[in-house]
C-alpha positions in Angstrom: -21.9 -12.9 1.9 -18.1 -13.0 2.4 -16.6 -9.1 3.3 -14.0 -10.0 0.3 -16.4 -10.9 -2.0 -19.2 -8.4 -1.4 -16.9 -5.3 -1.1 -15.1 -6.1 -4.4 -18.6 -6.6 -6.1 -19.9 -3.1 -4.5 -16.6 -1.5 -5.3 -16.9 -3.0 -9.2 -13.4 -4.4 -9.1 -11.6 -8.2 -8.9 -9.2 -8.3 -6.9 -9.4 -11.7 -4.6 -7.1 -14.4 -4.4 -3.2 -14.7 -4.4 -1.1 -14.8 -7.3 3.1 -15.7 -7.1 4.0 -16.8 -10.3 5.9 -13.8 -11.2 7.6 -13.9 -7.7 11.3 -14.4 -6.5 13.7 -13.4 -4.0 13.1 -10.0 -4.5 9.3 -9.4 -5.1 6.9 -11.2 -3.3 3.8 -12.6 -4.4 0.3 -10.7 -4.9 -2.0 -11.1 -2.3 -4.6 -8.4 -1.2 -4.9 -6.9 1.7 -8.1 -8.2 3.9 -10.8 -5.6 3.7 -11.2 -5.5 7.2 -7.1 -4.4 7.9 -8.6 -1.4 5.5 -11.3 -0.1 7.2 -9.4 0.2 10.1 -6.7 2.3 8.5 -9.1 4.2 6.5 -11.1 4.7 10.1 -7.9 5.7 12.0 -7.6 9.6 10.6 -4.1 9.3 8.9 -5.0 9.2 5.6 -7.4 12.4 4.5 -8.5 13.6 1.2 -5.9 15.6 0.6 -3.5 13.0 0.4 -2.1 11.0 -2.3 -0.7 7.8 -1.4 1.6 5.9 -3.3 0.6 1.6 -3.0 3.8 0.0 -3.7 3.4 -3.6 -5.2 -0.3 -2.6 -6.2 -1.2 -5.9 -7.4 -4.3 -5.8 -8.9 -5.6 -2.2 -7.0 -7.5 -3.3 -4.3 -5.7 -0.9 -1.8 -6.0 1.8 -4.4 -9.9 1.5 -5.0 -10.7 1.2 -1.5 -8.7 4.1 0.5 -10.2 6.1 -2.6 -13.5 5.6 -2.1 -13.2 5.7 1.7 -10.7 8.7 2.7 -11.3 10.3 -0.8 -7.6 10.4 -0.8 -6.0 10.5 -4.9 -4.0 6.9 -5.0 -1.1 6.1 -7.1 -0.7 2.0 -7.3 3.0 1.6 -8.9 3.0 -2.7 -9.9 6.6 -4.1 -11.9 4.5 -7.5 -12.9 3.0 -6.3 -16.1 -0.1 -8.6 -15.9 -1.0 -7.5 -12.4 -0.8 -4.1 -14.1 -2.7 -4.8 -16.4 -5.9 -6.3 -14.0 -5.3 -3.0 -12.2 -6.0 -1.7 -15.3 -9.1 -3.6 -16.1 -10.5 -2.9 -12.5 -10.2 1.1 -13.4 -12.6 0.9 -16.0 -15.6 0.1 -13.8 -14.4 1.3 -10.5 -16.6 3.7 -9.1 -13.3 5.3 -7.3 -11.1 5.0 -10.8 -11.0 9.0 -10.9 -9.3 9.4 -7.8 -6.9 6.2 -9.3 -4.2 5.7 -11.7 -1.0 2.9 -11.8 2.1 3.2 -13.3 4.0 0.1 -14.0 7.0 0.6 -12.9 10.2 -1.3 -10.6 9.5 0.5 -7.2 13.3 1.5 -7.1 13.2 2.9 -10.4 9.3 4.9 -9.5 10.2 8.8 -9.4 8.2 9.5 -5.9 5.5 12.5 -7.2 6.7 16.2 -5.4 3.2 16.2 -4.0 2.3 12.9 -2.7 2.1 12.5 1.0 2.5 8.7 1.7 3.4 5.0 0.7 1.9 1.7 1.9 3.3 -1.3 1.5 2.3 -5.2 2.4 4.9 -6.8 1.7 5.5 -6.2 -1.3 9.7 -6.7 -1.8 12.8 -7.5 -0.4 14.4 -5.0 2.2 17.4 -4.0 -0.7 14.4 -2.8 -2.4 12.2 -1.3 0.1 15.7 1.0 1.2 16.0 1.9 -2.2 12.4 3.1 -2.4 12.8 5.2 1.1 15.9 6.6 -0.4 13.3 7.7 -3.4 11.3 9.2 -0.5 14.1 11.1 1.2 15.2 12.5 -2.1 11.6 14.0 -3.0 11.0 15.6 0.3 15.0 17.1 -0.3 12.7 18.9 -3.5 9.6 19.4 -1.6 9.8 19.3 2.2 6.4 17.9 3.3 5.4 15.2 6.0 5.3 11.5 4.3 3.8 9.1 6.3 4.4 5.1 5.7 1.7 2.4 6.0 2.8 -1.0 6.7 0.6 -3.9 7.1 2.3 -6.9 8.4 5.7 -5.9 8.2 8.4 -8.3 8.2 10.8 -8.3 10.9 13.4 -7.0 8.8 11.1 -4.3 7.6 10.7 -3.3 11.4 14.6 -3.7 12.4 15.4 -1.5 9.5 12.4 1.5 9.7 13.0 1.8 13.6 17.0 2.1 13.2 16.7 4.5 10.4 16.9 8.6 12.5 14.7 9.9 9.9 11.8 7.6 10.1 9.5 7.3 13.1 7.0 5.5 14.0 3.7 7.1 15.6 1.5 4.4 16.0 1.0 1.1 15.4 -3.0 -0.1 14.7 -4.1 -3.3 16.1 -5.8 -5.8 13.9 -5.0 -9.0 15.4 -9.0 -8.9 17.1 -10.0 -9.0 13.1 -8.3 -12.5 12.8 -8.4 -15.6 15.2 -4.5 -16.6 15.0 -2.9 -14.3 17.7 -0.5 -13.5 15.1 1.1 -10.1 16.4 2.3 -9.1 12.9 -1.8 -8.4 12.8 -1.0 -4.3 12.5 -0.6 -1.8 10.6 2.3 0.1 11.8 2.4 3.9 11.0 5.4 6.1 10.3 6.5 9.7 9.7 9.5 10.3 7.3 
């Protein structure tokens, strides 16, 4: 059986496929996060159960339901595209990671970043006005509660990369490899890994 298909059937969620009809120039279209890119960031130590990570552009949860499950860590998916929200939603009712899980459907520049969560990742999920907005959310809850904040990108865009690795307050500590899980040679295969 197909990784996609068998871990959202053990996971009791739906969550395949790609959806863009609610996308434009300034938030991208839905499309989950391979499994595979998730065990390896789940595997690599950065994100523990005492975390809570916020998963900007949530879709519908499969980032949230599987780092909850695997790190134990609590997961906050924050989705503007009210029926992706609502999927989400519909996911959390059989979930068997729903109580480490909630979403909020909210515009990610609008989302008030939670004192006590510890990190944000992000596929893509917006345009770079927005995605400085939403570290400008960041910067202003660790001003209220100084803590380390890591960032999770998978795939990041150029511009995402020009802009975190110009930016003195953010730094990046590692990137993880995941262009052996694909056959393409694309070297956006990662997951790069920041501290804020």
């Amino acid at each position: 059986m197909d990784l996609e298909v068998e871990l959202d059937k053990y996971l009791r969620i739906r969550t395949n496929g790609r959806d863009d009809s609610n996308s434009n120039f300034v938030n991208y279209p839905y499309e989950a996060t391979p499994y595979s890119v998730l065990q390896y960031l789940s595997q690599s130590g950065h994100i523990l159960k005492k975390d809570k990570i916020i998963d900007y552009g949530c879709g519908k949860g499969r980032v949230s339901f599987f780092l909850a499950y695997s790190t134990k860590a609590k997961m906050i998916g924050v989705e503007y595209d009210e029926r992706l929200y609502n999927r989400a939603l519909e996911n959390c009712e059989n979930a068997i990671s729903s109580s480490r899980v909630s979403f909020v459907l909210s515009d990610a520049k609008e989302y008030k970043v939670p004192l006590d969560s510890t990190g944000a990742y992000f596929f893509n999920p917006f345009s770079l006005d927005v995605l400085k907005s939403v570290i400008g959310n960041i910067l202003e809850s660790k001003k209220e509660n100084s803590r380390d904040f890591k960032l999770f990108f998978y795939y990041p865009s150029k511009e995402y990369i020009e802009y975190l690795e110009s930016n003195s307050s953010i730094k990046n500590i590692e990137d993880i490899d995941c262009m052996d899980l694909f056959n393409n040679g694309d070297k956006r295969e990662i997951i790069k890994v920041y501290i804020i």
